[in-house]
C-alpha positions in Angstrom: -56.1 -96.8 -41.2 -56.6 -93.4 -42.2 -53.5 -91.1 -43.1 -52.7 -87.2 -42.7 -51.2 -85.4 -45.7 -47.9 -86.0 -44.4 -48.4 -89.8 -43.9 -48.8 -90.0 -40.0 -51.8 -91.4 -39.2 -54.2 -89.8 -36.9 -55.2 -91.2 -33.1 -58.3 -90.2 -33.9 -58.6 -92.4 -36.8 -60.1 -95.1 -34.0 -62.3 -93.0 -31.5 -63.6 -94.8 -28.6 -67.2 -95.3 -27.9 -67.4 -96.0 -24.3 -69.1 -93.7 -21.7 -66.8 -91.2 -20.1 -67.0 -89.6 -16.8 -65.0 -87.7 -14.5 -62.4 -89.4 -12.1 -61.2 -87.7 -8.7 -57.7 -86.3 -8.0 -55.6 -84.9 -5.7 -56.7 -84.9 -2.1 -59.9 -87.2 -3.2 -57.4 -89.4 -5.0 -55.4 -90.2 -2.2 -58.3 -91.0 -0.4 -59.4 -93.8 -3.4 -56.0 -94.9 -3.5 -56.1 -96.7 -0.2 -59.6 -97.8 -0.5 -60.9 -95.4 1.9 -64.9 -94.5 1.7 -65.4 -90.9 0.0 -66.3 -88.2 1.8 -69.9 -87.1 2.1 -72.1 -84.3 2.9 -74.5 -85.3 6.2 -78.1 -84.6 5.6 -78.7 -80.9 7.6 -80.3 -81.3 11.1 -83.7 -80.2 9.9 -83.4 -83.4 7.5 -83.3 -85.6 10.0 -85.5 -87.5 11.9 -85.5 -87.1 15.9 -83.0 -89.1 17.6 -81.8 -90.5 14.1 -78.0 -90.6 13.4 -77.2 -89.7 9.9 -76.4 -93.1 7.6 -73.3 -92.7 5.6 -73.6 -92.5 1.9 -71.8 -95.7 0.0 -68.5 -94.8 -1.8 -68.8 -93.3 -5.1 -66.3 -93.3 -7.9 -66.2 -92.5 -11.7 -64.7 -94.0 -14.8 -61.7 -92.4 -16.1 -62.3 -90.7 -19.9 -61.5 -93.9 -22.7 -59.5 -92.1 -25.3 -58.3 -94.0 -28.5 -55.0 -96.4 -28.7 -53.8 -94.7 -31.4 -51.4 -96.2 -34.1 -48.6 -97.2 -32.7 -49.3 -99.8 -30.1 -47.4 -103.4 -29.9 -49.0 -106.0 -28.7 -46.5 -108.1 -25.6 -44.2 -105.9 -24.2 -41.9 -106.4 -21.9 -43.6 -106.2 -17.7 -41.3 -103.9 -15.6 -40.8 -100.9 -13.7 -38.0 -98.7 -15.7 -39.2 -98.5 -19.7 -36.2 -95.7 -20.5 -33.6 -98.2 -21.8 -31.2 -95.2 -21.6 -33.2 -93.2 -23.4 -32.0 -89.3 -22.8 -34.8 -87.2 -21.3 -36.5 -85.5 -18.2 -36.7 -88.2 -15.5 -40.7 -89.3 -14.7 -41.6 -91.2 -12.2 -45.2 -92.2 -12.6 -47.5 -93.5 -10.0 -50.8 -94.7 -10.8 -53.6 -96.2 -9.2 -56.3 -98.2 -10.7 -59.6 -98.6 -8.9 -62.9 -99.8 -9.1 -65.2 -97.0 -10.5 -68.2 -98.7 -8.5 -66.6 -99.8 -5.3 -63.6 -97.4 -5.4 -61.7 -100.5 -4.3 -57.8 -100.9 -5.1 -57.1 -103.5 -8.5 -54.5 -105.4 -7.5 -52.6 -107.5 -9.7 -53.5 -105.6 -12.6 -50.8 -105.0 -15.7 -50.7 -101.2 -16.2 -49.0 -100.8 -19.6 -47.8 -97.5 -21.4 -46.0 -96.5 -24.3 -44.6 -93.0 -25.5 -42.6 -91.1 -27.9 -39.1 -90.2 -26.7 -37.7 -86.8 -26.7 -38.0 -86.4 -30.3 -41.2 -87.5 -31.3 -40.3 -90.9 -32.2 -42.3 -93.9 -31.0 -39.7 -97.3 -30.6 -40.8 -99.8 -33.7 -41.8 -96.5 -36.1 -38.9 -94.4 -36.0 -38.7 -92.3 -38.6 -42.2 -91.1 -38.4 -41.2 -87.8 -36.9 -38.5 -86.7 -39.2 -35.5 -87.9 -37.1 -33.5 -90.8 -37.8 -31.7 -92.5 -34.8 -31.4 -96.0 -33.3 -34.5 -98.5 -32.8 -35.3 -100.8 -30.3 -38.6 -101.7 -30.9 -39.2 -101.9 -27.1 -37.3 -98.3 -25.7 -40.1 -96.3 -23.3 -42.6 -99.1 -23.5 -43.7 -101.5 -21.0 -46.3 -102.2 -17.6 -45.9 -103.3 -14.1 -48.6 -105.3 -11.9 -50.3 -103.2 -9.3 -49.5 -103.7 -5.8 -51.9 -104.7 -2.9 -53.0 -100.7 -3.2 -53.9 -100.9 -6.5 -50.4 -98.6 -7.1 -48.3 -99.4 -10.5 -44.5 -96.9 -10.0 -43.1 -96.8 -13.5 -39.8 -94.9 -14.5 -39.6 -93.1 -17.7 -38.5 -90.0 -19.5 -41.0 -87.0 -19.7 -42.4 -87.6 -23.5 -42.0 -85.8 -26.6 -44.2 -84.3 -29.2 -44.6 -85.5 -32.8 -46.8 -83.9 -35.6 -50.1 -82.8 -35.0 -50.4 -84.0 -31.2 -49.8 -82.4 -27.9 -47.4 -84.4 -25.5 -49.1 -87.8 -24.0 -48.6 -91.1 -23.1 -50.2 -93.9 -23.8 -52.0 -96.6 -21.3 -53.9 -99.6 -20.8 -55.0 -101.3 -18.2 -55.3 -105.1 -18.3 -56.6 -107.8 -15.5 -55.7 -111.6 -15.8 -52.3 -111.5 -17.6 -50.1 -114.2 -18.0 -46.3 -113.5 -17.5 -44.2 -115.3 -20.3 -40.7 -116.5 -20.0 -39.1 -113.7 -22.0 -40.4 -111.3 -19.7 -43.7 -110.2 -21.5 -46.9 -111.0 -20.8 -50.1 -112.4 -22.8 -53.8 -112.7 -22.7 -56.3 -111.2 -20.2 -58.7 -108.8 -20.1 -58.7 -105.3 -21.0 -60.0 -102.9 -18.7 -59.4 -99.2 -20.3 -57.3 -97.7 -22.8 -56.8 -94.0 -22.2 -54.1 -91.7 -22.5 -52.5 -89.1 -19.5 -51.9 -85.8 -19.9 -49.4 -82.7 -18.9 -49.4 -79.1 -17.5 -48.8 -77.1 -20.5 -46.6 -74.6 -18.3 -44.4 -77.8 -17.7 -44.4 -79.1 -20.9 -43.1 -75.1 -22.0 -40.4 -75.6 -20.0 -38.9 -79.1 -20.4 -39.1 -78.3 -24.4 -36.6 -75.8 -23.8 -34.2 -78.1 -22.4 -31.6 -80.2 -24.5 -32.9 -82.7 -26.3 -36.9 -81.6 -26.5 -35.2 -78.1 -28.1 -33.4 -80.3 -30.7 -37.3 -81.5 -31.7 -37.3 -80.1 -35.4 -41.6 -80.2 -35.7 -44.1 -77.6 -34.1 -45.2 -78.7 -31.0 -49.1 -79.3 -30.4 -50.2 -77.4 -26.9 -52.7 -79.2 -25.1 -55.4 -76.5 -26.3 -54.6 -77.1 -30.1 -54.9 -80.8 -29.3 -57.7 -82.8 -31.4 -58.4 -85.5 -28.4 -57.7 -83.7 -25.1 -61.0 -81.8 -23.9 -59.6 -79.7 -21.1 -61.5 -82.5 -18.7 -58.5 -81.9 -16.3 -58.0 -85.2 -14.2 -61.2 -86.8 -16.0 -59.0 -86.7 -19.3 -56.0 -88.1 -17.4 -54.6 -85.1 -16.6 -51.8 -86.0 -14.5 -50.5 -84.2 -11.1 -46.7 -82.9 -11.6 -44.2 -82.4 -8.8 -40.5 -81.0 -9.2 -38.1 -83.5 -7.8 -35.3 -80.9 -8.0 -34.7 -77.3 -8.3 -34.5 -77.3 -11.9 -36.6 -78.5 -15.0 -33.7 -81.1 -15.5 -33.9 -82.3 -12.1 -37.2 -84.1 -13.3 -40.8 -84.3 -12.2 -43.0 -87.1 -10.1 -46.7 -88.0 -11.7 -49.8 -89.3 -10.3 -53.0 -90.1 -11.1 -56.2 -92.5 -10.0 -57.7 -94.7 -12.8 -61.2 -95.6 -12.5 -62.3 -98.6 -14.7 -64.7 -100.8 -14.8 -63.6 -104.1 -13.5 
């Protein structure tokens, strides 16, 4: 694995190679969430033929933009809804659905994993890489749930920090045919994507001013300085932010449909 100058390696040290496309949000993505046909034009009346009702286009959704892993993934983490393990930070509460970029049908059952740095810049099983020193877990803001019957996987976390050289992210996979272990982990299966969601930088300006994202001793990354993000919006997992309070403390809701190829 390739190194910087300063010995953290780069996520673009493992690029991905698979096709990328666009993936529909907001309004759209509420409509893919519950398996619902997209909305099409109807062919004009001077395209028709007499006494011929228009015939409904099929369903038509995209793959969501493969970006790489990165360097600090671990393999069997724990399956659950709430990865903060106390961790202090911005509350998130994600909500992601995962369908079918062909049939723009719901996954269910699928392990929706993610990992992130904490408010610092420090990623659980590497601390240190940052520049700050504090206690690790090996397992703190890591961790998947199974989608629901709607293709839906709610996770709880903390809104993520920035280290050297990257603008603020998170992680995810997406696997199918997992097998839960005893200790609360899973193993095997397939993996679907591997991608990485992404956050308004007027947000992002905001919750670094609050205690502890100020206390982040390195230069933060904005999404336009950022070597992987492309400014695809929702097709580079861009994710859609909503205040759960009046304040920046209060914390923020995040959603966001995931097309993959299943």
């Amino acid at each position: 694995m390739t190194g910087n100058p300063n010995g953290t390696p780069h996520e673009s040290d493992h690029p991905i190679g698979r096709r990328t496309v666009l993936i529909a949000s907001g309004a759209t993505a509420a409509t893919l969430a519950v398996g619902a046909t997209a909305a099409v034009t109807a062919p004009s009346a001077a395209e028709q033929q007499p006494d011929t009702a228009p015939v409904a286009a099929a369903a038509v959704c995209t793959l969501t933009k493969e970006m790489t892993e990165g360097p600090y993934y671990l393999d069997g983490q724990y399956v659950r809804a709430d990865i903060t393990e106390g961790k202090a930070g911005i509350p998130l509460k994600l909500t992601l659905t995962v369908v079918d970029d062909d049939t723009c049908v719901p996954l269910s059952n699928a392990l929706v994993e993610i990992w992130h740095a904490d408010a610092l810049g420090e990623y659980s099983g590497f601390v240190g890489s940052n520049g700050h020193s504090e206690p690790d877990s090996g397992t703190f803001l890591r961790g998947g749930v199974l989608t629901n019957s709607s293709g839906v996987a709610s996770i709880t976390t903390i809104y993520p920090g920035w280290y050297r050289g990257r603008c603020i992210h998170i992680h995810i996979k997406v696997h199918t045919n997992v097998t839960l272990t005893s200790d609360g982990s899973f193993t095997g299966g397939q993996e679907l994507h591997t991608g990485q969601l992404f956050f308004s930088e007027t947000i992002t300006t905001a919750v670094a001013a609050v205690s502890p994202y100020s206390t982040n001793t390195v230069t933060r990354t904005t999404l336009a300085q950022d070597s992987i993000y492309d400014d695809g919006g929702a097709a580079s997992g861009l994710v859609t932010l909503t205040a759960l309070g009046s304040s920046t403390s209060s914390g923020y809701a995040g959603t966001l449909t995931l097309g993959v190829e299943s």
